[in-house]
C-alpha positions in Angstrom: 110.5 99.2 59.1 112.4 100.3 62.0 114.3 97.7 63.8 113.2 97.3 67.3 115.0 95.4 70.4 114.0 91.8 71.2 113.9 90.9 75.1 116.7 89.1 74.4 118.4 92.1 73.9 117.7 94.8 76.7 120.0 94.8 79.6 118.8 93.8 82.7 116.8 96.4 85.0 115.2 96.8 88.4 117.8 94.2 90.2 119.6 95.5 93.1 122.9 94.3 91.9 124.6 94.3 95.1 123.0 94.6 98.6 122.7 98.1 100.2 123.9 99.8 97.5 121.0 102.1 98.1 123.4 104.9 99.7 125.1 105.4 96.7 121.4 106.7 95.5 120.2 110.2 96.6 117.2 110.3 95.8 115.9 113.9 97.9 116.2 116.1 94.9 112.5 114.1 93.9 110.4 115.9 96.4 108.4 119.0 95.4 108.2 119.9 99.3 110.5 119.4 102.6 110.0 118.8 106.1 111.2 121.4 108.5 110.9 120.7 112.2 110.8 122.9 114.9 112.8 121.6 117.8 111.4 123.9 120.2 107.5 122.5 120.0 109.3 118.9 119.6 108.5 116.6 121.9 111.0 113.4 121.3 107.8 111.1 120.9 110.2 110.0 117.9 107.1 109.1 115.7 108.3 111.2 112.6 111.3 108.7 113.2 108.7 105.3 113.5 106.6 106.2 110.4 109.5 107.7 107.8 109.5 104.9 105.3 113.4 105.9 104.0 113.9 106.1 106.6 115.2 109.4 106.3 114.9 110.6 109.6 118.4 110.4 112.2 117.5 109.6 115.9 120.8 111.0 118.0 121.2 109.7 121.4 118.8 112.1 123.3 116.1 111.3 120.7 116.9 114.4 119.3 115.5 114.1 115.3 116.9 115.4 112.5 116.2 114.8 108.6 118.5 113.7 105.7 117.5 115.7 102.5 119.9 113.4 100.6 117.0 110.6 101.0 113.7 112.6 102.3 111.3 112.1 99.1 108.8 115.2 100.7 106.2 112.1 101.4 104.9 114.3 104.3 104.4 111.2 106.5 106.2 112.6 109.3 104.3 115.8 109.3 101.2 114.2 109.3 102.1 111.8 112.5 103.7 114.4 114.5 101.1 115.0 117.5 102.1 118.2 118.3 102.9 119.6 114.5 106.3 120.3 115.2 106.7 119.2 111.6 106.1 121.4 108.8 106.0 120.8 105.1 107.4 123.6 103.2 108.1 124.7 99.5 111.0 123.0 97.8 111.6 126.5 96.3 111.3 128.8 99.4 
């Protein structure tokens, strides 16, 4: 009989130890594809920015958009909300 672990003795998991420790975590290497936009058919409606629930999308001070694929888990969200499809969703591999 092997001897298995009562709950007594796991460790605790799933508890965010500390408060926004969640930079520490990149978590883009998860996605299987990545958003690419084109800033030329961008229109600064910033709605890639709204929707990104990372959020892994940086608004600069012209409303210029940019992603962070540190922490962009290739949801597809933005590509999907962009109006004018500026937002493409590409092969992780290409």
């Amino acid at each position: 009989m092997s001897s298995l672990l009562s709950w007594r003795d796991l460790g605790i998991g799933c508890v965010i130890s500390e408060p926004g420790n969640s930079v520490q975590y990149k978590t883009g290497d998860w996605r299987a594809h990545r958003p690419v936009i084109d800033q030329t058919k961008c229109i600064k409606c910033l709605l890639c920015w709204v929707y990104c629930p990372e959020p892994a999308i940086t608004r600069h001070n012209d409303d210029r958009v940019e992603i962070n694929y540190d922490y962009c888990k290739g949801c597809g969200i933005c590509a999907n909300e962009c109006p004018v499809k500026a937002i493409k969703m590409v092969s992780e591999g290409v």
